[in-house]
C-alpha positions in Angstrom: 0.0 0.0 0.0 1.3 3.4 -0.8 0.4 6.1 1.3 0.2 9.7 -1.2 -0.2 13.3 -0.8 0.4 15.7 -1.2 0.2 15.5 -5.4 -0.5 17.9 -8.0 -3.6 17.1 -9.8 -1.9 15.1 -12.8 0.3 13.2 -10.1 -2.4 12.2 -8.4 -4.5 10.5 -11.3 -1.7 8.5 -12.6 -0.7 6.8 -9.1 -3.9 6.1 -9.0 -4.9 4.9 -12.8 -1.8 2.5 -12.0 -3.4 0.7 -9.2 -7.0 0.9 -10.8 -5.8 -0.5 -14.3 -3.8 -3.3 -12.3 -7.1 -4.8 -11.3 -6.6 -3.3 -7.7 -8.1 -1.1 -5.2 -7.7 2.2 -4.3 -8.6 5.0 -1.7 -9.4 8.6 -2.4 -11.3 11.8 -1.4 -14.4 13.0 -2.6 -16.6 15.7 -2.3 -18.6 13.6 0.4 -16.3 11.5 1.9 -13.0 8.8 1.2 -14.2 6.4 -1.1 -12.8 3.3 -2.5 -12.8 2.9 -5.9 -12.2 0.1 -8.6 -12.8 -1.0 -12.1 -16.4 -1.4 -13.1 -15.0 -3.9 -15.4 -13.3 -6.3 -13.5 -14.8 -8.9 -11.6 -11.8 -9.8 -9.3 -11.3 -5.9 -8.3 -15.1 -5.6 -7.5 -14.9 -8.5 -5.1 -11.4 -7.0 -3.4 -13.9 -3.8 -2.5 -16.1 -6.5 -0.5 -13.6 -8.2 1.3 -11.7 -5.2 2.2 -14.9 -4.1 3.9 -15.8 -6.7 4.8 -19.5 -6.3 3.4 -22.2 -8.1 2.7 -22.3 -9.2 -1.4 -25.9 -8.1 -1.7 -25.6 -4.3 -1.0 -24.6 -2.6 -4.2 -22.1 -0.5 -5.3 -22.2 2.8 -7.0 -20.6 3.6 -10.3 -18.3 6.8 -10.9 -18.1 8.3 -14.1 -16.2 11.9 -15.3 -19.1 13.5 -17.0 -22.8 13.8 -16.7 -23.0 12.6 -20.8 -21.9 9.3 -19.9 -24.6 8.6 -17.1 -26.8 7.2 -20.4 -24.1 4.9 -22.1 -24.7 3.3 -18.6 -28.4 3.5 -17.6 -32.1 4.2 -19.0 -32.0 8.0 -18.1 -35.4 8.8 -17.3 -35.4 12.9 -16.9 -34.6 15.7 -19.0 -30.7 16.9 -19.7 -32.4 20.2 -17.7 -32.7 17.8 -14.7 -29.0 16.0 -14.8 -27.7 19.4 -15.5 -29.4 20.7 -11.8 -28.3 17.4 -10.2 -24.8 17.1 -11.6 -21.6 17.4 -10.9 -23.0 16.9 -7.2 -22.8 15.1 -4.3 -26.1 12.9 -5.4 -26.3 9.6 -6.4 -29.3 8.8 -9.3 -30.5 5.3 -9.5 -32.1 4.0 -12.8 -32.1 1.2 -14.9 -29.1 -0.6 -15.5 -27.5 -1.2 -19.4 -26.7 -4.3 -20.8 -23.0 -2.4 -21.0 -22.5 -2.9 -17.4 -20.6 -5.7 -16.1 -23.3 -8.5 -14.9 -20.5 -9.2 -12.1 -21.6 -5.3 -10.6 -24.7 -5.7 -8.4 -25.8 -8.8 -10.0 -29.1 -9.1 -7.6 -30.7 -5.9 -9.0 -31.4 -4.4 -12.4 -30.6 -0.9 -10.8 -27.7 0.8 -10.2 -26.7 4.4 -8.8 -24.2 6.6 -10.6 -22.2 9.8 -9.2 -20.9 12.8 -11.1 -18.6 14.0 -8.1 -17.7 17.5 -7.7 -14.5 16.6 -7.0 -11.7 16.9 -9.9 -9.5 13.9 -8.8 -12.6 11.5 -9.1 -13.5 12.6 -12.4 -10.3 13.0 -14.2 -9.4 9.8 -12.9 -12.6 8.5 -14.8 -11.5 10.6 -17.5 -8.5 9.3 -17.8 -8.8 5.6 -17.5 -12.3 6.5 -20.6 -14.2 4.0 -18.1 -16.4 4.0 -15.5 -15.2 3.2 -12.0 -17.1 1.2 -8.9 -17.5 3.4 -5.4 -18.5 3.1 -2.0 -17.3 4.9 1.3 -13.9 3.8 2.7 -14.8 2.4 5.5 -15.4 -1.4 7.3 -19.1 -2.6 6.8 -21.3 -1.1 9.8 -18.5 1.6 10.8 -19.0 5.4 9.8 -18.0 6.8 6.6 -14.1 8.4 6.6 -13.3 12.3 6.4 -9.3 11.7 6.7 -7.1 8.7 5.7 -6.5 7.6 9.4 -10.3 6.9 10.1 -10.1 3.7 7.8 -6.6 3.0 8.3 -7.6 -1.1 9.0 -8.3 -1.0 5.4 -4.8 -0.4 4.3 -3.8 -3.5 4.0 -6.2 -4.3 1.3 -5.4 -1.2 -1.1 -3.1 -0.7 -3.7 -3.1 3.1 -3.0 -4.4 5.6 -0.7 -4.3 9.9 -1.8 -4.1 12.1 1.3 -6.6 14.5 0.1 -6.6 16.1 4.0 -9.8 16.1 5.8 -13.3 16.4 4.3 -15.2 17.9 7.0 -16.0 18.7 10.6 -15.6 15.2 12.5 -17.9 16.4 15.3 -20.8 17.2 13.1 -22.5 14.1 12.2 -23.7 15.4 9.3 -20.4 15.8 7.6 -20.7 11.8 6.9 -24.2 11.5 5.4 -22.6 10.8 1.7 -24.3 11.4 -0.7 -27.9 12.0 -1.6 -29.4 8.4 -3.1 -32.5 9.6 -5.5 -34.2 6.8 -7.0 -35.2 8.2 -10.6 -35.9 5.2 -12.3 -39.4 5.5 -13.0 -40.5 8.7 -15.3 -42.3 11.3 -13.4 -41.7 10.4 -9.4 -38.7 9.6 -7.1 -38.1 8.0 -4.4 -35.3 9.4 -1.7 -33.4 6.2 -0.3 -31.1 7.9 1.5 -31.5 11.4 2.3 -27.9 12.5 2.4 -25.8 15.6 2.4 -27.7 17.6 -0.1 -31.5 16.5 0.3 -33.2 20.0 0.6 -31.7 20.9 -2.7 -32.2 18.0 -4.4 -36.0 18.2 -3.4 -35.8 21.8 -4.4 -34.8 20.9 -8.0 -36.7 17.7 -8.3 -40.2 19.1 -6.9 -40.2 22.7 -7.7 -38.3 23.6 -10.3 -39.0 20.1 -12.6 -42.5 19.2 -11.3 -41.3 15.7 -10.2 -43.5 13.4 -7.5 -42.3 12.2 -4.4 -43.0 8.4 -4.2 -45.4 8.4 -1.1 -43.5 5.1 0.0 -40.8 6.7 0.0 -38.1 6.0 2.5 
C-alpha cells in the first residue's frame, strides 16, 4: 500500500490509474467522503472492495463516471438533460435502470444501479483518464462510519493498492459531515423515491419538486 499526498492534480490521477488499471483497489477523497474505488470492469477488483470491507455481497455498489453525458451509455435516463444538468456534478447519487454495458458481475441481484458525477476533480479526471467507469462506496469497514481523513479507515490499508491524502473532508464532530451522498431513485419517469437522504437533500427536493414538477413516491423512505 502506498500512502500519497500531497500531489498535484496530474500526479495524483496517474498513481492512481496504476493501481485501478492493475485490477486493484484504491482509496481517495471525494466531495462527500473517502471512497474506495475500482474498475467497473473487473470482476476480481469488485470483489477485493467486498472483502476489504468486509461487506455483505448483496448491497450494491455505486458507479463513478467523469461526465454527466456518460450517465446514459450506462443506464435508462429517465429525466430531462435540464434535470441531470441541476443534479450534476454533485454530491447525489441517481438510481435507474441498468444497461446491458454494465458488467453482470456489478450488483448482480438488481437491475438498478446508482451513478455519481462527483464535484470533485481527482474523481472525475481519474474516470477521465482511465475512458471507463469506476465502482465506489465509502472507505470504511461494513457497519463503521463513513471516513473524512485517511487515518479513520486505516484497517483497510492492507487491502489497497493506494491511498491519496486529500486532507480532511469535513468537521468530524458534526454528524452530518458523513451522510454521503444523496441516493435519489429516478428510475421511474415522473416520481422519485429518496433512499437515503444524504448531504444535499433540501436541494435536491428543491430541484426535483419545484423547479422540474417531479413526484415524491409516497413510500418513499
Amino acid at each position: 500500500m502506498e500512502l500519497m499526498g500531497p500531489l498535484s492534480l496530474r500526479e495524483a490521477v496517474a498513481l492512481l490509474a496504476r493501481g485501478v488499471c492493475a485490477g486493484l483497489v484504491v482509496a481517495l477523497p471525494s466531495d462527500t467522503v473517502y471512497g474506495l474505488a475500482c474498475r467497473v470492469g473487473s470482476p476480481r477488483a469488485l470483489r477485493r472492495v467486498y472483502d476489504a470491507k468486509g461487506r455483505d455481497g448483496g448491497k450494491p455498489l455505486a458507479v463513478c463516471v467523469g461526465d454527466t453525458r456518460e450517465v446514459g451509455r450506462l443506464c435508462h435516463v429517465t429525466v430531462s438533460d435540464e434535470v441531470m444538468q441541476d443534479l450534476l456534478p454533485g454530491p447525489v447519487t441517481l438510481v435507474f435502470k441498468r444497461k446491458p454495458e454494465l458488467n453482470p458481475a456489478l450488483n448482480p441481484s438488481t437491475q438498478l444501479v446508482g451513478v455519481r458525477v462527483p464535484e470533485h476533480a481527482v474523481l472525475r479526471q481519474l474516470c477521465l483518464h482511465l475512458q471507463e467507469p469506476l465502482a465506489l462506496t465509502s472507505a470504511n469497514a461494513s457497519a463503521r462510519p463513513s471516513s473524512l481523513h485517511v487515518h479513520e479507515f486505516r484497517e483497510l490499508w492492507d487491502s489497497l493498492a493506494v491511498v491519496l491524502d486529500g486532507g480532511p473532508l469535513g468537521d468530524p464532530s458534526d454528524p452530518t459531515s458523513r451522510l454521503g451522498s444523496t441516493v435519489i431513485d429516478l428510475s421511474m419517469p415522473g416520481s422519485f423515491r429518496i433512499i437515503r437522504a444524504g448531504v444535499a437533500c433540501d436541494r435536491t427536493l428543491e430541484i426535483l419538486q419545484k423547479k422540474h414538477g417531479l413526484k415524491l413516491d409516497p413510500g418513499t423512505g
